[in-house]
N, C-alpha and C positions, 0 to 999 in steps of 0.2 A: 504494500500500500504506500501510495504519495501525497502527498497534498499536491500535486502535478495534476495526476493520473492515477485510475485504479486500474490494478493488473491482476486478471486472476492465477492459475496454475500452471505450471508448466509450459511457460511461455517463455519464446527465444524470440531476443532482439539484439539484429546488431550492431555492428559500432555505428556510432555519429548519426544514429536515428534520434529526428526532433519529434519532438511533443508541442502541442501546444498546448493550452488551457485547459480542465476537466476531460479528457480524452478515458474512455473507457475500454478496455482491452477485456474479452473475455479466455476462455483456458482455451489451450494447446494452438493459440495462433503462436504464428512465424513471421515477423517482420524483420527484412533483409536490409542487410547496409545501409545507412544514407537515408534511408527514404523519411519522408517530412508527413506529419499527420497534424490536420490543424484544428485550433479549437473547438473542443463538446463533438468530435469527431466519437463514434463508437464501433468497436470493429467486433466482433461475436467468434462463440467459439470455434476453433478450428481452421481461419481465417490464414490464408498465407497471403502478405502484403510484397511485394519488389522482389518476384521469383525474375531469375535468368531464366530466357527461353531455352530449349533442348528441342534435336533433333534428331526421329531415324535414322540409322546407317541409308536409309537407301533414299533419303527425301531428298529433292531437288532441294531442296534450301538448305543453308548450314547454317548450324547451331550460330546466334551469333551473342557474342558474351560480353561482360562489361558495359551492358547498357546503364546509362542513366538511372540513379534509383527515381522511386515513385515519389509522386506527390498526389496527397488528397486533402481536400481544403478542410474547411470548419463546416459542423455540423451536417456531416454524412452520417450515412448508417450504411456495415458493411458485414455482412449476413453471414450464417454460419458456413462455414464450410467453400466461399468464396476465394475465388484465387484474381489475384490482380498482378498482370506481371511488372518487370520493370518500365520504366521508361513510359509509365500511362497516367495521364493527369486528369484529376479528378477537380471538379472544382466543389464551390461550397453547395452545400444540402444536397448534396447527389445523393440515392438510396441505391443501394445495389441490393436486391435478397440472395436469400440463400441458393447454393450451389451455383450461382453464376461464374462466370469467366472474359475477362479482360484484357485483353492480351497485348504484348508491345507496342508500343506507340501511339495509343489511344488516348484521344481527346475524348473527355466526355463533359458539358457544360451543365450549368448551375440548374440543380431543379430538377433534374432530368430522375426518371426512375428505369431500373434494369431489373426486368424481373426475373422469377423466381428458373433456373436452367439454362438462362440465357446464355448465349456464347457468341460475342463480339471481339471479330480476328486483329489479328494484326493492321496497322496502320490506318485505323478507320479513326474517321472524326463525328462523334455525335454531339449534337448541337442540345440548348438550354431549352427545359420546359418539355425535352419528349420521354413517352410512354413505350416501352420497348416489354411485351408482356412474356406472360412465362412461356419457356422454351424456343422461344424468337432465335433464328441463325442469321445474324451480319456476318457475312463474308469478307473477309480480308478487300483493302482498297477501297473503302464504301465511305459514302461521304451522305450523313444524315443530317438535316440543316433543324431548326428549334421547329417545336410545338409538331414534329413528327408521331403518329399513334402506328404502330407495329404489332397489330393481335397475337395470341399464342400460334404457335408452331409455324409461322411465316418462314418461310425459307430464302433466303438470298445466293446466288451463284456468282464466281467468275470466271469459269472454264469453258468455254464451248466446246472444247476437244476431247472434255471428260479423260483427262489425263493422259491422253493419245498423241504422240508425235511432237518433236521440238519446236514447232511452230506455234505453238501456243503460248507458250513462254514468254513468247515478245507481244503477247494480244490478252494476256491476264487483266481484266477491269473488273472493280467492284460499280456494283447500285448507287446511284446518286437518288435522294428523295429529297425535292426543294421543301422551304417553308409549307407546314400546314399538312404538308401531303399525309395520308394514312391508307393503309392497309389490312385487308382484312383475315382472320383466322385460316391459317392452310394454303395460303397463295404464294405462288412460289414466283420468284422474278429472275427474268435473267441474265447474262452478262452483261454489265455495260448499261444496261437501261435506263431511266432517266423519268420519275414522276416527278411531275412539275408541280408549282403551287398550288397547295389545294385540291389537288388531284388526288383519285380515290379509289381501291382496287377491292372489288368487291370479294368475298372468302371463295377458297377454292380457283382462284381465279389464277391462269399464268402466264403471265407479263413478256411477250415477245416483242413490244415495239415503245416505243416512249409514250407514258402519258401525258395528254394536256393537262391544262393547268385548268383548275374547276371543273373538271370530267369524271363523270364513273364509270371506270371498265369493268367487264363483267364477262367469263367465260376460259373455253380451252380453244384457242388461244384468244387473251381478252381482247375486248370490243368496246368502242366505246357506245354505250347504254343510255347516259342521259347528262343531262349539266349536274353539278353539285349544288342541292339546294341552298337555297338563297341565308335561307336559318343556318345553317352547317359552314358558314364559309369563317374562315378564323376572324377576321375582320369585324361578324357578329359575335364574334362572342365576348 
């Protein structure tokens, strides 16, 4: 116990990791080197904070080490069993729940909630004020702008080659979803795509061509359906 921070059991921190203010640690979390946690921050059990990425022997990408430790602002909440790796900035009041995953290089903005399985790859940037629900997959390269909604089990790709052939390599894009945009439970999108503001992707739906902005697609392969109600548009609310 601190008058800093309370810490529960079996907890490893290491060197030159800051605290800020009232910071709440519960048991068997891992927080790595360096990394900054800022005031009335609470991280839950089981929690590993500023993990080094690791790679299969056989993965096209190599392990790469000595990233950047983590930064997560003031008044998060960081869910049991969460992993955040290095080099991901958190800002303040972010929620992450339980079992989610963070991975290198990630932006994630103020506000923002990551629900409960979620798994957001490497070098994505999500933006302030979005809803990313449970079991939602951000793909590596994906660029999420604020006030984004993401249903459970959405899926995001960047492969067209499904792992086939060296030519793909050089054509890897993640999802861009502008302001506003949301999508709905089980729609799955695919490389490179592009829903524009306020644009809307109805559940089950899968995303082969860019969405307008204020449209509802709907279907296999989606179509656009109809405009985004006038009530619904972020502007109203």
């Amino acid at each position: 116990m601190s008058k800093k921070y309370n810490i529960g059991n079996n907890v490893v921190i290491g060197e030159n990791v800051k605290f800020g203010r009232g910071v709440t640690i519960g048991n068997n979390v891992v927080i790595y080197e360096g990394c900054e946690i800022g005031n009335d921050t609470v991280i839950l059990d089981n929690a590993v904070i500023g993990k080094q990425p690791t790679a299969a022997k056989n993965s096209i990408r190599r392990a790469e080490m000595n990233l950047k430790p983590t930064v997560i602002g003031a008044g998060c909440t960081i869910g049991t069993s969460a992993i955040i790796y290095a080099n991901a900035i958190i800002a303040n009041d972010v929620f992450i729940a339980d079992l989610a995953t963070v991975r290198e290089r990630v932006s994630i903005g103020e506000k923002t909630i990551i629900g409960r399985g979620v798994a957001v790859e490497n070098d994505c940037k999500i933006g302030s004020k979005c809803k990313l629900e449970t079991n939602c997959y951000i793909t590596a390269y994906s660029d999420i702008e604020d006030f984004v909604f993401i249903a459970p089990n959405v899926v995001t790709t960047n492969d067209n080659y499904m792992s086939r052939t060296k030519e793909r390599l050089n054509e890897i894009k993640g999802v861009t979803i502008k302001k506003g945009g949301r999508v709905g439970a089980n729609a799955t999108i695919l490389p490179g795509k592009v829903i524009h503001e306020d644009g809307a992707v109805a559940a089950g739906s899968v995303v082969t061509k860019d969405v307008k902005a204020k449209q509802i697609v709907a279907g296999i392969p989606a179509k656009e359906l109809k405009a985004v109600p006038a009530e619904q548009l972020l502007i109203n609310q």
